[in-house]
C-alpha positions as CSV (number, residue, x, y, z in Angstrom):
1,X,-64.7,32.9,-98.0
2,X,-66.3,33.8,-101.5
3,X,-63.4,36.8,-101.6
4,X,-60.8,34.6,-101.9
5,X,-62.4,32.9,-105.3
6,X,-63.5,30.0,-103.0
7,X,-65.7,27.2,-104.9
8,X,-67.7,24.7,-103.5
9,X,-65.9,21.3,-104.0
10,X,-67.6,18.7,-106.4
11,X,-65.4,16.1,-104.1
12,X,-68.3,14.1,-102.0
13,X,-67.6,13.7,-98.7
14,X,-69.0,11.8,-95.7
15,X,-70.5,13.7,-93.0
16,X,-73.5,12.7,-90.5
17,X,-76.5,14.6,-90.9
18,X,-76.1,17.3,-88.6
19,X,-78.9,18.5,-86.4
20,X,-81.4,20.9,-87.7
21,X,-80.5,24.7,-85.8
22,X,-82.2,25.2,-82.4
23,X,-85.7,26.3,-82.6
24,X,-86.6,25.8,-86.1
25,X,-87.2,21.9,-86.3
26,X,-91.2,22.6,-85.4
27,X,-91.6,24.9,-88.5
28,X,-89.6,23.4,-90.9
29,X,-91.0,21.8,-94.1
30,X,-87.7,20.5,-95.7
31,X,-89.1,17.1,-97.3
32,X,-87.4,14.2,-95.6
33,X,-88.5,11.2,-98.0
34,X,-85.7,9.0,-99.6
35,X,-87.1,10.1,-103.1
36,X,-86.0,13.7,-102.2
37,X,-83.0,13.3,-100.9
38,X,-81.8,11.0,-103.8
39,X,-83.1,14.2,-106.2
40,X,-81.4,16.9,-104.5
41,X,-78.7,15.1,-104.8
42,X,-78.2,14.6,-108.1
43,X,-77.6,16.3,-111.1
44,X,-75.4,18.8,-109.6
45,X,-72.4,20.2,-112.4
46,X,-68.9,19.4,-111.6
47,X,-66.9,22.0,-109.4
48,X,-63.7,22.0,-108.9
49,X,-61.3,23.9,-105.9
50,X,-59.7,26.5,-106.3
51,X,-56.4,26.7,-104.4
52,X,-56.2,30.2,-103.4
53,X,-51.9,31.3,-102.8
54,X,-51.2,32.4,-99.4
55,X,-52.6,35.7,-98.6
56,X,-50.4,38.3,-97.3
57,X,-50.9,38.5,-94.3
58,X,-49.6,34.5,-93.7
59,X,-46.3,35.3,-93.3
60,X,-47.0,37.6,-90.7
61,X,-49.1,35.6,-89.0
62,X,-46.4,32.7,-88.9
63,X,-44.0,35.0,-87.2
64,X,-46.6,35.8,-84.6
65,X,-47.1,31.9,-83.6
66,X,-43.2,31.9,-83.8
67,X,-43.1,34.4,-80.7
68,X,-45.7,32.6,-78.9
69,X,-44.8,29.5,-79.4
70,X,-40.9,30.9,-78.2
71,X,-42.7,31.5,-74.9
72,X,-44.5,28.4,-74.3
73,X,-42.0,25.6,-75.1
74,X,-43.1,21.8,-74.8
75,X,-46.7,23.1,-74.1
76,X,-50.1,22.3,-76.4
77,X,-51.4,25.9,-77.3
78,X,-55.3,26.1,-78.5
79,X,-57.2,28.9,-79.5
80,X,-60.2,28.7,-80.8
81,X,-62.3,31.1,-83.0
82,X,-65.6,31.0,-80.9
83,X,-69.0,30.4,-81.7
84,X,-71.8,32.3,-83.3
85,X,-73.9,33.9,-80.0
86,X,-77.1,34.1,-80.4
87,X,-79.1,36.6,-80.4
88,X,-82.9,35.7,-80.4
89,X,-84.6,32.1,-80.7
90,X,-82.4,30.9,-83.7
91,X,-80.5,33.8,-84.8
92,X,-77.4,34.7,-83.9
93,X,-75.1,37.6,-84.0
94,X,-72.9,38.2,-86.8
95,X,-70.1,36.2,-86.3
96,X,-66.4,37.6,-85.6
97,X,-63.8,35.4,-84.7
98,X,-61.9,35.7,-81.2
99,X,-59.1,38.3,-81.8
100,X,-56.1,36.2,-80.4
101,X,-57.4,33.5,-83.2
102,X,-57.4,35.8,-86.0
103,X,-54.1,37.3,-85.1
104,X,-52.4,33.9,-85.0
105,X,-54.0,32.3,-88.1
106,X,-54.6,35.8,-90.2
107,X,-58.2,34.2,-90.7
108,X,-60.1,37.9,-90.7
109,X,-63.7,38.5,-90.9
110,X,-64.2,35.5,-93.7
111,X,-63.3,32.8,-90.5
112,X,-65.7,29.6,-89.7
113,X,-67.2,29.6,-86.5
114,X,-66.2,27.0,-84.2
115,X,-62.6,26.8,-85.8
116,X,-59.6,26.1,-83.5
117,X,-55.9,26.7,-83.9
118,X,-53.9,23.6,-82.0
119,X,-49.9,24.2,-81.7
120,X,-48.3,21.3,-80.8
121,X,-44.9,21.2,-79.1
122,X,-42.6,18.9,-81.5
123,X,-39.0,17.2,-80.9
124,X,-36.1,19.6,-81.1
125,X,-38.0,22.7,-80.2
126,X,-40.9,25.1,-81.7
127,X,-44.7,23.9,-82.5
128,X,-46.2,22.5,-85.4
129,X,-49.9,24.6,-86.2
130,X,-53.2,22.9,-87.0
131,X,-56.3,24.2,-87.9
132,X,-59.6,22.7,-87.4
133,X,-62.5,23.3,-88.6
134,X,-65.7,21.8,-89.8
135,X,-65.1,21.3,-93.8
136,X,-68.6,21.7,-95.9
137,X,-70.5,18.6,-96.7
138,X,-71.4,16.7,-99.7
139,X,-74.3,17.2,-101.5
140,X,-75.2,13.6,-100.7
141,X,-75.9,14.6,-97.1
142,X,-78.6,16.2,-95.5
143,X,-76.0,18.8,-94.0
144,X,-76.0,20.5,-97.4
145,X,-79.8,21.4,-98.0
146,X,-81.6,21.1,-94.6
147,X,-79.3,22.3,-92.0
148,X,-80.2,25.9,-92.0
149,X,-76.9,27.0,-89.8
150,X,-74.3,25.3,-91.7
151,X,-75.6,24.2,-95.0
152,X,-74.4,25.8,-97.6
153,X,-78.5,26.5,-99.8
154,X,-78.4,28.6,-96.5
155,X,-75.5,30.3,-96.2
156,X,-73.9,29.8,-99.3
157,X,-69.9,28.4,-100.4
158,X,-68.2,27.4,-97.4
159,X,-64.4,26.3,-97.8
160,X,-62.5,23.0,-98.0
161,X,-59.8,22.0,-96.2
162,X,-57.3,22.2,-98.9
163,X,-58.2,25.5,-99.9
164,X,-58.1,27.5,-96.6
165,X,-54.9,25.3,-96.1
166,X,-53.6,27.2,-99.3
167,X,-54.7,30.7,-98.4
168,X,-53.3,30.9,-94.9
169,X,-50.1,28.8,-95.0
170,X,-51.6,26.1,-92.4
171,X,-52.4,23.0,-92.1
172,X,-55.9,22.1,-91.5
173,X,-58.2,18.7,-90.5
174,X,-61.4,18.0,-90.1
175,X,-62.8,19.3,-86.7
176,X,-64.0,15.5,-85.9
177,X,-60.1,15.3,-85.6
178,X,-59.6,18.2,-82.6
179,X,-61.4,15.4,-80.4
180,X,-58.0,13.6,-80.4
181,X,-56.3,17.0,-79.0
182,X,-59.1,17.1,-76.4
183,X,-58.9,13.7,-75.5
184,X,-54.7,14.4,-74.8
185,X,-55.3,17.7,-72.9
186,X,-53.2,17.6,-70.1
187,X,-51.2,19.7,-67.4
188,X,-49.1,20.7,-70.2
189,X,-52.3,22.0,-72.9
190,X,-52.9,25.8,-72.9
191,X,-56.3,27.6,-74.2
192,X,-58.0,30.9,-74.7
193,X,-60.6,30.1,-72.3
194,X,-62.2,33.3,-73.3
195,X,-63.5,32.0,-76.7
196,X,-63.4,28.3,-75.4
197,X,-67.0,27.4,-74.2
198,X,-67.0,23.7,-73.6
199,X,-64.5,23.0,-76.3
200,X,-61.9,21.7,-73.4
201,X,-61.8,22.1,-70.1
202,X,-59.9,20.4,-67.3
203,X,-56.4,22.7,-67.9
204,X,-54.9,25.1,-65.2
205,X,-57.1,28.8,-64.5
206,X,-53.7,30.1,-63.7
207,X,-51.4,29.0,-66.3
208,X,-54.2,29.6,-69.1
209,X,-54.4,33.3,-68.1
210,X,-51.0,33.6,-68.2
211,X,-51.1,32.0,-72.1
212,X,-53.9,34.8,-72.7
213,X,-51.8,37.7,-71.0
214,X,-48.6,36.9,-73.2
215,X,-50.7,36.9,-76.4
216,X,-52.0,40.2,-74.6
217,X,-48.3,41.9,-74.7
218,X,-47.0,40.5,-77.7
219,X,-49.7,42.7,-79.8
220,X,-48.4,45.2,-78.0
221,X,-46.3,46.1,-80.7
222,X,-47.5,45.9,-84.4
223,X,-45.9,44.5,-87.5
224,X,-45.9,46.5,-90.8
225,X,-48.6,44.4,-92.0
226,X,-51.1,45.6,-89.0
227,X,-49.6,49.1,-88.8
228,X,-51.1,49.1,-92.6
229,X,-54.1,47.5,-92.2
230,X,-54.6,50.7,-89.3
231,X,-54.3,52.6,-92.2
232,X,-56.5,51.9,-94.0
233,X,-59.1,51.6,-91.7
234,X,-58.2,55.6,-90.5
235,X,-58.7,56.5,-94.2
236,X,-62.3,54.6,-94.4
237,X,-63.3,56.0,-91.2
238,X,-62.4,59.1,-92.0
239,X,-64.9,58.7,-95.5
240,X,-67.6,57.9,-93.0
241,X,-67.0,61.2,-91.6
242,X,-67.2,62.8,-94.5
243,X,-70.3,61.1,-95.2
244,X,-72.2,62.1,-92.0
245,X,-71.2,66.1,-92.7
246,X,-72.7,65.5,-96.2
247,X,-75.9,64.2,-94.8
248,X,-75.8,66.7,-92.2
249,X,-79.3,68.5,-93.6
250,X,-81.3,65.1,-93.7
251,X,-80.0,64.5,-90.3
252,X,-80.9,67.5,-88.8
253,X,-84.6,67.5,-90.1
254,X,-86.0,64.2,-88.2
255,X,-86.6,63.9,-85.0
256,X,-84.0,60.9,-83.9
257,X,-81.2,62.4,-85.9
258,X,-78.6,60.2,-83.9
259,X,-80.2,57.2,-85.3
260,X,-79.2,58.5,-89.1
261,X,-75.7,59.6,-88.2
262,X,-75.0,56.0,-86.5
263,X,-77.2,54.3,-89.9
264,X,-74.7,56.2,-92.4
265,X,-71.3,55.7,-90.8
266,X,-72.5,52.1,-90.4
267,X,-73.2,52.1,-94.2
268,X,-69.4,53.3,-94.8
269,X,-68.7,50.7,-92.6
270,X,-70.2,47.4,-94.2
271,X,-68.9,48.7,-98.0
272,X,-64.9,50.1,-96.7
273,X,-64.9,47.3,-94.5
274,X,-66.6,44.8,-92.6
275,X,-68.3,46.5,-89.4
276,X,-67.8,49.1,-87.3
277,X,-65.1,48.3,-84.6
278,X,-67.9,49.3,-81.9
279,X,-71.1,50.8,-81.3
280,X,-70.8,54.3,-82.8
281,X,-71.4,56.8,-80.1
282,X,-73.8,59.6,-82.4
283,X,-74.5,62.2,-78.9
284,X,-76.3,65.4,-80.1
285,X,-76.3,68.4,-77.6
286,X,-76.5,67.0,-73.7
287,X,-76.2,63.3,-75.4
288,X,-72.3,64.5,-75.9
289,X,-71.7,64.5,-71.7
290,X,-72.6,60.9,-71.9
291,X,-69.5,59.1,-72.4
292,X,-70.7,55.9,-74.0
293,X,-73.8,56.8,-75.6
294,X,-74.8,54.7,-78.0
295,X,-78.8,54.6,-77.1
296,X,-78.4,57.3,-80.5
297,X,-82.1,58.2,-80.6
298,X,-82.1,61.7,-80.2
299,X,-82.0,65.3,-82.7
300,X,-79.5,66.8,-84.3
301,X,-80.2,70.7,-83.2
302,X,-78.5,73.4,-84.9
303,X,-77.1,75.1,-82.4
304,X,-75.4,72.3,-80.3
305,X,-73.0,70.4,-80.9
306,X,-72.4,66.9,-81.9
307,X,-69.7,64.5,-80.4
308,X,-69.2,61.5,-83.3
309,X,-67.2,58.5,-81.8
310,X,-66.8,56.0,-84.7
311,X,-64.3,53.5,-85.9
312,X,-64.7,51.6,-89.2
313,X,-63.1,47.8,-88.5
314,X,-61.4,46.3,-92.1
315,X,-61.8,42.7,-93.3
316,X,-58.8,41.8,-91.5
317,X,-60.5,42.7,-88.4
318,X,-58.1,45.9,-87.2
319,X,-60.2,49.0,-86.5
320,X,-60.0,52.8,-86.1
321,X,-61.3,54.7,-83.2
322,X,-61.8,58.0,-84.0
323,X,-63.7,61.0,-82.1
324,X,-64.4,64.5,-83.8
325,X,-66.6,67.3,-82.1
326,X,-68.8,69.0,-85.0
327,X,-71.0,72.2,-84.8
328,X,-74.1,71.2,-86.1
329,X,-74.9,74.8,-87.9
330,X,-70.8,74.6,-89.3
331,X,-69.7,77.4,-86.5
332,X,-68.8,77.1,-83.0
333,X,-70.4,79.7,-80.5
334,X,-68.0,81.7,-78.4
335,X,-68.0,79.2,-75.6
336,X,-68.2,76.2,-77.7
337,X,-65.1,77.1,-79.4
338,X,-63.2,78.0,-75.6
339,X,-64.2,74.7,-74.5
340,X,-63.3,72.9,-78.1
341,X,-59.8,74.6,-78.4
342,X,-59.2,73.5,-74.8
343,X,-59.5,69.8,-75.5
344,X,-57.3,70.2,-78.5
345,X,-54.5,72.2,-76.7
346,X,-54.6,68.9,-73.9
347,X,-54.6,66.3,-77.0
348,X,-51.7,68.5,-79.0
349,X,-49.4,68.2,-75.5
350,X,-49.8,65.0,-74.9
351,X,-49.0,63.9,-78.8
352,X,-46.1,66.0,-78.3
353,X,-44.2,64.1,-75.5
354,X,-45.0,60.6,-77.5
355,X,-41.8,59.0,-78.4
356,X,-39.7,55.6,-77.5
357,X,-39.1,55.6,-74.1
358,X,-41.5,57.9,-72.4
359,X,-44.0,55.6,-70.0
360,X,-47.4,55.3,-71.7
361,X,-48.6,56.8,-68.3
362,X,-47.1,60.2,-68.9
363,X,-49.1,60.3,-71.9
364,X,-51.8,60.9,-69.7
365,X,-50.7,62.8,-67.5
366,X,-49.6,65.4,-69.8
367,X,-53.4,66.3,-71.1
368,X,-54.6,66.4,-67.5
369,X,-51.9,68.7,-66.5
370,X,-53.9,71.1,-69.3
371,X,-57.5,70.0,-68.2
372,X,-56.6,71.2,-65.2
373,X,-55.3,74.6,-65.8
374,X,-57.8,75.2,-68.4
375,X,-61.0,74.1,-65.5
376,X,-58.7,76.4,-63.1
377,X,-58.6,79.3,-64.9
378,X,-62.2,79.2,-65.8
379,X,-63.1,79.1,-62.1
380,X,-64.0,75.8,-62.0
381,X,-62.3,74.3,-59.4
382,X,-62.2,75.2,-55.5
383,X,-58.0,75.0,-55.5
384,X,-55.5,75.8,-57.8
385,X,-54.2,73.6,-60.9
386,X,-51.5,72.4,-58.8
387,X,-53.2,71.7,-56.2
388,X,-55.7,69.6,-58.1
389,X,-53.1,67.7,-59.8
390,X,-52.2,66.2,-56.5
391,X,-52.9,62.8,-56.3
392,X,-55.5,63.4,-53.5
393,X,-57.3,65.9,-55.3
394,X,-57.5,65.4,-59.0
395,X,-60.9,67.7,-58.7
396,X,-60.3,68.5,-62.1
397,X,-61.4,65.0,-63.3
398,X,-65.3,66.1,-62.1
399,X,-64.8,66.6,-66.1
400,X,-62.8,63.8,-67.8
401,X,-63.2,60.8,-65.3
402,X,-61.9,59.0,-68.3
403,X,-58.4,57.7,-69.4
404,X,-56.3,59.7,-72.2
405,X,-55.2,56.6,-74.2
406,X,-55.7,53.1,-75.1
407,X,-53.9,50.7,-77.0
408,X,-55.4,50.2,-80.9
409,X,-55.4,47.2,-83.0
410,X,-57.4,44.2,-83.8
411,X,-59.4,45.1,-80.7
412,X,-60.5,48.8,-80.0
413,X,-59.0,48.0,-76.8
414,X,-56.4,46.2,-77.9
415,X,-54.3,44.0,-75.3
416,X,-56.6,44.0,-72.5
417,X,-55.1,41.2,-70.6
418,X,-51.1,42.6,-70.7
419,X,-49.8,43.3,-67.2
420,X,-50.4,46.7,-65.4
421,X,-46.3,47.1,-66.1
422,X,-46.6,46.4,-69.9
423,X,-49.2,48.5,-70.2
424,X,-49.9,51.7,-68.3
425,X,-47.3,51.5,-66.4
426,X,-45.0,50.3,-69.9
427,X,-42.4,52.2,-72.1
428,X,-43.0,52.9,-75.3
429,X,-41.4,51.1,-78.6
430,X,-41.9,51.9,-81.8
431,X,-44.8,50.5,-83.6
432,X,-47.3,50.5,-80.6
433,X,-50.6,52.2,-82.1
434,X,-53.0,53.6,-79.5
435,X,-55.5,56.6,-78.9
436,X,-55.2,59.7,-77.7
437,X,-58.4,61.2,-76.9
438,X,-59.0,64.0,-73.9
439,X,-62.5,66.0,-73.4
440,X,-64.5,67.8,-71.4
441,X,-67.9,67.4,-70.4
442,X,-70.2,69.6,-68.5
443,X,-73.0,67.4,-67.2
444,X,-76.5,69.3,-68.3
445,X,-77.4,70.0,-64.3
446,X,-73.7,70.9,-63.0
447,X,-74.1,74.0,-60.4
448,X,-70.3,73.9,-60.1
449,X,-70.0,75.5,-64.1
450,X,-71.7,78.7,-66.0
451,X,-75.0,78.0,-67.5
452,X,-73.5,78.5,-70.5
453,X,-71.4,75.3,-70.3
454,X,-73.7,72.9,-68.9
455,X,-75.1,70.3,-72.0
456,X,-71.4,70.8,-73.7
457,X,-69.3,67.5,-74.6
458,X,-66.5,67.9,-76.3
459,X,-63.9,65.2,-77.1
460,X,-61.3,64.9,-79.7
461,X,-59.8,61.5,-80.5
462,X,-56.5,60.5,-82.8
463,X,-54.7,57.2,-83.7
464,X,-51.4,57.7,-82.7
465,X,-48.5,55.0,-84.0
466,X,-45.2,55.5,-82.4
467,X,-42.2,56.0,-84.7
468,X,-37.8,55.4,-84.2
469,X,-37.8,58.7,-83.0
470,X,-41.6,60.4,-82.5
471,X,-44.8,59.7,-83.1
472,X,-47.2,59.8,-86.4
473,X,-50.9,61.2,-86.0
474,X,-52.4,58.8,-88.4
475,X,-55.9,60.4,-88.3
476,X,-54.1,63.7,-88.9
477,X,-55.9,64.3,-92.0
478,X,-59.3,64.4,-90.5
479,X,-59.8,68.1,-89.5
480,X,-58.9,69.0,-85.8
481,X,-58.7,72.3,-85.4
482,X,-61.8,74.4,-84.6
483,X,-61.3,76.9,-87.6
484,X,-60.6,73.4,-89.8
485,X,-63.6,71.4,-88.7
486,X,-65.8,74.9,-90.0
487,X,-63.9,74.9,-93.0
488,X,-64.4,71.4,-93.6
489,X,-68.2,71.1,-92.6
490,X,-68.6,74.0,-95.4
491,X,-66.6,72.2,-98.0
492,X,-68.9,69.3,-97.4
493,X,-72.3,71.2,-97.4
């Protein structure tokens, strides 16, 4: 948590040594004599916390437990972070804490693994929030030096309990102490089981899916402190774009290509923020008709085009999803540009239907209603647009089998577990973010298209957050049209 001015503590508290990390004990040359351990534990200069004030995003987080806890009454509510996964042997992946944890506690991409947020119902109404976690050990225990997981000579500062009480606005106890809450769990306890593991089991399938649908629909709609941090990870994503154009000749000249555009949005990535919000889908030429390719070891051909799917997450964990189609060379063929200004007619109707009220479905249906007239009138289909609109038809999709829109947020596909009536089938409100992203793709050995089509993937992707009386393209500024995304590749060239 070194960005919040976090110092080590020079208070010395007791811990047990804790085990040394999986697969390392055999190779490990750590002394373990009494004589050591009394040295390294010495002589160490004073340090003293630093009580960081609440960050701004507490306040919104405190309203957010509010609403849950509004809908949960006299029940015990626990959501842990998660654990590091692991990834080979003994190392894991980079951790990131469970999304309905961060969202709760505004603990963003500087949260402890293994940390657990425990509301507890309390006389009169509303819930009382604890956090646990495991607080650093004292430089008297072996924790400190020789556990290679935890210990801070490894990993570096890690916070007290005082101090990430301070900078989130909760407050927090040792995580020896959740064994109480487990201990208590009853009929009555709640938990993400999702990011739960072992941590507690025993409580109701049922009733805990229902706890992880409502968290589900109440992001649904996003405060002025996530519509912002959306925001500001559109504008860095939109620097990583700029960044790929600019390395556009590099790119071109080695043989996996992909693997340079995926390395340099990354790169914008870990320095605007702290990850990409997903694998970045980097498909040259055929790659494009692929719709999650993220394999991103092939060329970048002059000639082809390159469909970029890339979303740069902030420290507070909220991430863009943004697709643009480039033209490797800077200028769309004939038929590249037919099948590119296509897309963008289908994405431009459906943004402009968005408003509150409208069913999120419609959105959808509004950019196939163009897909299909556009594939129609191309000769593509065996009946007529009208026809293949009809629900038993829908030949039309033999080119976009996906969905038009997602919901956007601290997930890239944010509010996953929200009901089928909240959700597709739910009205719009103002301050609901999501996607809206059509395309066409002409699979490289597709009889029923011209030649000339066949290896073309084209999709265009925007952030969308909906206003009191519209809707607000906030990747607007990143170049759409076709005669814009030439003028912009040869600004940036």
């Amino acid at each position: 948590m070194a960005q919040n001015g976090y110092m080590a503590d020079a208070q010395k508290t007791e811990h047990s040594a804790a085990p040394a990390q999986a697969g390392a004990s055999n190779r490990s040359t750590t002394p373990g004599s009494t004589t050591f351990r009394d040295y390294i534990a010495s002589g160490w200069a004073d340090r003293t916390d630093i009580i960081p004030p609440a960050r701004p995003e507490a306040s919104f987080a405190a309203a957010r437990r509010d609403a849950i806890s509004a809908l949960h009454p006299e029940e015990t509510l626990v959501i842990p972070a998660g654990d590091r996964k692991q990834r080979s042997n003994d190392t894991d992946y980079p951790f990131r804490a469970h999304s309905a944890f961060s969202w709760l506690t505004g603990w963003g991409s500087d949260s402890e693994p293994g940390a657990v947020l425990v509301l507890e119902p309390r006389a009169g109404g509303g819930h009382d929030a604890t956090l646990y976690f495991r607080e650093r050990a004292g430089r008297d225990s072996d924790e400190f030096y020789a556990n290679s997981e935890i210990g801070e000579f490894w990993i570096g500062a890690r916070p007290s309990l005082a101090q990430v009480a301070g900078d989130l606005g909760i407050a927090t106890r040792g995580i020896a102490d959740f064994d109480a809450v487990r201990q208590s769990a009853d009929a009555s306890t709640r938990v993400v089981r999702e990011a739960a593991g072992e941590l507690l089991q025993g409580t109701d399938e049922e009733l805990d899916a229902g706890f992880a649908r409502d968290l589900s629909e109440l992001r649904l709609v996003k405060d002025a402190f996530e519509i912002e941090q959306m925001r500001l990870a559109v504008a860095a994503t939109a620097r990583g774009f700029d960044d790929v154009i600019r390395d556009l000749p590099r790119i071109s000249a080695h043989q996996r290509g992909e693997r340079i555009v995926e390395g340099v949005f990354n790169t914008r990535a870990r320095v605007d923020g702290n990850a990409v919000g997903y694998d970045t889908i980097a498909a040259s030429g055929p790659h494009a008709c692929i719709l999650h390719w993220t394999t991103n070891d092939g060329p970048v051909v002059p000639g082809d085009l390159m469909l970029l799917d890339a979303g740069v997450e902030v420290d507070t964990l909220y991430t863009a999803d943004i697709t643009r189609t480039l033209p490797i060379s800077g200028s769309f063929s004939p038929v590249q540009r037919d099948i590119y200004e296509a897309v963008r007619e289908a994405a431009d109707a459906a943004f402009a239907i968005v408003r509150p009220g409208i069913r999120f479905r419609e959105i959808h249906a509004t950019a196939m209603a163009v897909i299909a007239r556009r594939t129609a009138e191309w000769g593509l289909l065996p009946v007529s647009a009208e026809e293949a609109l009809e629900a038993d038809n829908q030949q039309h999709r033999r080119y976009m089998v996906h969905g038009t829109s997602h919901h956007l947020g601290i997930d890239v596909h944010d509010c996953a577990q929200a009901r089928r009536e909240m959700y597709l089938d739910g009205v719009l409100e103002p301050g609901m973010v999501f996607t809206i992203e059509p395309g066409l793709y002409f699979q490289p050995d597709d009889l029923t298209v011209p030649e000339s089509f066949r290896g073309i993937g084209v999709r265009i992707e925007d952030d969308i957050l909906v206003t009191a009386d519209g809707a607000e393209n906030l990747s607007a500024g990143i170049p759409r049209t076709a005669d814009d995304v030439e003028a912009w590749m040869a600004r940036l060239s």
